[in-house]
N, C-alpha and C positions, 0 to 999 in steps of 0.2 A: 183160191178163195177170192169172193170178189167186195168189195165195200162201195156199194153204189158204182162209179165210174174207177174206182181204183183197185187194179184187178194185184193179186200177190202170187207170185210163184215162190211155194216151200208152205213148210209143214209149222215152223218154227221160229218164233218169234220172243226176240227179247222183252224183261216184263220192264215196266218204269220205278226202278229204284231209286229214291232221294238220296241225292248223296253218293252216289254207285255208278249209276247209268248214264253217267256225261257224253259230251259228243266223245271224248278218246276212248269210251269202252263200245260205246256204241259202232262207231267205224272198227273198231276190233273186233265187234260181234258177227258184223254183217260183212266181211272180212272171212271170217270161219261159216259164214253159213247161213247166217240168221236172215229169215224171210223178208223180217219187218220189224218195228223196235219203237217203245212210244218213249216220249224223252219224259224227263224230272217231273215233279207237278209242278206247276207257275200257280201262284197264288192270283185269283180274279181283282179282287180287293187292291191288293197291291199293283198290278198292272192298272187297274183306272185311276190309281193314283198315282203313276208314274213312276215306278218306285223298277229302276235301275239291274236290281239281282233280278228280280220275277219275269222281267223282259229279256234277261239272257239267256233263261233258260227255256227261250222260244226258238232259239237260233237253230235252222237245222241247216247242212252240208253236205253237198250231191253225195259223198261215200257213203251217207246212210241211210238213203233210200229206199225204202217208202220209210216215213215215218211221220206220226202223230203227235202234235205236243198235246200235250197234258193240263187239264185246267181244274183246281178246285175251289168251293165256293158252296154258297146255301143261299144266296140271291138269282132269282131267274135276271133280273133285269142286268144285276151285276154281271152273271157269268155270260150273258147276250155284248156286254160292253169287252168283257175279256175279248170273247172269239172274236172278235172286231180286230181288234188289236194283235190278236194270234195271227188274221188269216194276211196279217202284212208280211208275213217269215215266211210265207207261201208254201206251208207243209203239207202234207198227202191224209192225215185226218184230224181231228181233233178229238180226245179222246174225256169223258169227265168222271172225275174221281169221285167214287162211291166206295172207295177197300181202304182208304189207308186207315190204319187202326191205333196210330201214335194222337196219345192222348191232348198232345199241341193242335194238332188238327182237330178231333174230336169235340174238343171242347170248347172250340169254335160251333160247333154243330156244319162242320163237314166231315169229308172224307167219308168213312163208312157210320157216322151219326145219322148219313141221310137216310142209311135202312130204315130208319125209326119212322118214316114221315113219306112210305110210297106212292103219295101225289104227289108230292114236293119232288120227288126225282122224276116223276114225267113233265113237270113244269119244266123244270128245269134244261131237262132234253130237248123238251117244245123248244124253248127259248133262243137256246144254243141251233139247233136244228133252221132256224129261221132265219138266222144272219149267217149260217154258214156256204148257202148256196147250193153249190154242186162239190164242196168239200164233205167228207161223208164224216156222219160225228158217230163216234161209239160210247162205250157204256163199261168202265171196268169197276165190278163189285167184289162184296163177301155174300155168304149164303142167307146173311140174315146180322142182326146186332148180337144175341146170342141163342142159346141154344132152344129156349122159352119162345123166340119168336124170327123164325128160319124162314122168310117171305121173298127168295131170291126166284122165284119162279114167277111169284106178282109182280114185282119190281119189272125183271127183264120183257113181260108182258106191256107192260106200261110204260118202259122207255123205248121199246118196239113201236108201240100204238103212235107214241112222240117223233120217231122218224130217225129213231138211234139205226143203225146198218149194220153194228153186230154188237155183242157182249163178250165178256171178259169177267167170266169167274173165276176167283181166287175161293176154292171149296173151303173155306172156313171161315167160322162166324168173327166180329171183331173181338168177343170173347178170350175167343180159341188165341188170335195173334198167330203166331208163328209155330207153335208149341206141338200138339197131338197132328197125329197123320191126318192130310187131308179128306175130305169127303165125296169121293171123285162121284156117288150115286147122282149131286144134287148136277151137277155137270148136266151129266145124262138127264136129266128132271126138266134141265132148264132148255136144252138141247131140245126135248122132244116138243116144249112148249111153245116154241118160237121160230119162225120160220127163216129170220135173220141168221148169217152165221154165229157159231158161239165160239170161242177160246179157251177151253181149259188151262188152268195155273194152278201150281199146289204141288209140290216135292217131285217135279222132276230134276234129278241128280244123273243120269245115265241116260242113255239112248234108249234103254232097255224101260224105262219108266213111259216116256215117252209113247212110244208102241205101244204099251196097254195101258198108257189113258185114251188115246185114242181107239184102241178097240172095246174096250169096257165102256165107254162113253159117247160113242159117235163124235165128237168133237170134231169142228175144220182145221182146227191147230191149235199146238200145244204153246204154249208161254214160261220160260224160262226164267227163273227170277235168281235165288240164292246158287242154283245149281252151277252158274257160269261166272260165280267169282271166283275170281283166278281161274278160270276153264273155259274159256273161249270156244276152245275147240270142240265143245260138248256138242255146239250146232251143227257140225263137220260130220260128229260120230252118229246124230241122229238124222243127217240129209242120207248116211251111206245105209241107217239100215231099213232108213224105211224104202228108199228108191231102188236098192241092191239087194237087202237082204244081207246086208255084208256088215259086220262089226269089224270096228277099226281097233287096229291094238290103240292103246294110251299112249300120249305124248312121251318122248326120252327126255330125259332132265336138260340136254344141252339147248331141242326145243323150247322145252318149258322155260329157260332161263331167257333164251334167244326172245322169246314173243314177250317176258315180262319188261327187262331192257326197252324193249320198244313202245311198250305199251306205256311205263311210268315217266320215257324222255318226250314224249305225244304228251302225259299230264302238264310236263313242265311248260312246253311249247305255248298249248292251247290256254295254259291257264297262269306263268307267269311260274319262277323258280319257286320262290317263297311261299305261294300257295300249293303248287303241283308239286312240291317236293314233299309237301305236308300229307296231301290227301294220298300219294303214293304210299305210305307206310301201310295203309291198313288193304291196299291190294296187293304187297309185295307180301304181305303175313299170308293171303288168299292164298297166294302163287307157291308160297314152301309147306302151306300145309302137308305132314305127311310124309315129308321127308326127314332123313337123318339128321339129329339133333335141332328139330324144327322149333325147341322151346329156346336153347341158344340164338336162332337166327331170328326167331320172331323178334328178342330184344334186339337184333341189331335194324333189323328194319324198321323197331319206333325212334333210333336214330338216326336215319338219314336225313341229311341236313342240306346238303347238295346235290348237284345230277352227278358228281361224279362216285359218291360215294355208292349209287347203285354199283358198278361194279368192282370194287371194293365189297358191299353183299354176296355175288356173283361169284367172286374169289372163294369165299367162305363156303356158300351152299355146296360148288363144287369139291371144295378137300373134305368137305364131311361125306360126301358118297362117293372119296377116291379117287378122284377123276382127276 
């Protein structure tokens, strides 16, 4: 797939989770597989105002390559002053938030609020699109605000016409949130309308998901959100079946414990004991879903308190499946 001058080899690409999707899941992801991967959203607003967090979630790191930071915002001038400030992290796209559906963002009148006002989202692309250069700016939405006014086919028209290099649906209204199965028809809707690549997002859990959204849908790649918490490897299992044809058995537990160890002592690393040992808890619950007395272990993962207590966890998951 190509985004202006930056071409992607793979099918499969991580979605930009707040809160989720940091540089240590990120190099984890693309690590197992993952083509390409847009980081946190960075508030616009807060980056012209030099506000500290919003800037660090610009920072990108050769291991996670190609990747887009993330900007939201409902000012053109403002989100034009963001990607200023973004294209100094020197990342591979800039990506602008029109999905997220948390109602802190929303009611700011971003995120997926912009559905409401689709000249406002191709201002806004103009804007971004003009000081971005030769960085290719994309476009990730919902199909619509709700089910009353479903205009993601207009939108991705209009931030196309803007100079957006591809889209990024998330098949459900801000309504919907996370809830009812996706709508993978509007994918395809928005696909045939637009000549830019598009990205389908929306319940893929499996390899097998994967493969028919992309054939139900035409899509250039699919977008991985919920499905790769704690499951890294899910990008592994869907590079083997689309290139191969070949399904990968499931990770064995001593893997699964072996990549989470590494994955939550990278938290602590990148982000400091006392916060990384915090935000570890709720990918270490990811990582046991599903296992033997996984409601046991969940409470012991809301306490961990240190790095070493991960394996001390470790210890535990293993005697409950015997091992």
């Amino acid at each position: 797939m190509k985004l202006g001058s930056l071409e992607i080899e793979g099918i499969a690409a991580l979605a930009p989770m707040a809160g989720v999707a940091d540089r240590a899941f990120r190099e984890l992801c693309v690590g197992y597989g993952a083509a390409y991967c847009v980081g946190e959203m960075a508030s616009a607003k807060g980056l012209t105002l030099g506000d500290r967090k919003s800037a660090e979630l610009l920072s990108v790191s050769e291991k996670e390559r190609p990747m887009a930071v993330q900007l939201f915002g409902c000012s053109p001038e403002t989100m034009a002053q963001a990607a200023k400030r973004a294209l100094e992290y020197n990342p591979d796209g800039i990506d602008i938030n029109m999905g997220c559906p948390t109602p802190k963002i929303t009611g700011n009148g971003t995120g997926s609020a912009l559905m409401k006002n689709p000249r406002l989202c191709g201002e806004i692309t103009a804007a971004v699109v003009q000081v971005a250069g030769d960085v290719p700016v994309t476009v990730k939405m919902r199909t619509g605000w709700d089910k009353e006014s479903i205009n993601c086919v207009e939108v991705a028209a209009l931030c196309e016409e803007a100079g957006a290099k591809a889209i990024t649906l998330h098949a459900r209204t801000r309504e919907q949130m996370y809830a009812p199965p996706a709508d993978w028809t509007m994918i395809k809707a928005v696909k045939e309308a637009v000549s830019v690549p598009v990205i389908g997002n929306g319940d893929i859990f499996i390899a097998d998901d994967a493969m028919r959204m992309l054939e139900q849908t035409n899509c250039d790649m699919v977008m991985v959100g919920r499905g790769a918490l704690g499951n890294p490897w899910l990008f592994r299992a869907i590079n083997a079946l689309y290139e191969h044809s070949r399904p990968l058995p499931e990770p064995g537990i001593f893997e699964r414990m072996s990549v989470m160890r590494r994955h939550l002592l990278t938290l602590c690393e990148y982000k400091g004991e006392y916060v990384g040992i915090r935000e570890a808890r709720k990918h270490a619950a990811w990582y046991i879903k599903g296992f033997h007395g996984a409601s046991r272990l969940r409470g012991l993962c809301a306490k961990l308190e240190k790095p070493g207590d991960i394996d001390l966890l470790i210890s535990e998951v293993l005697k409950d499946a015997g091992q």
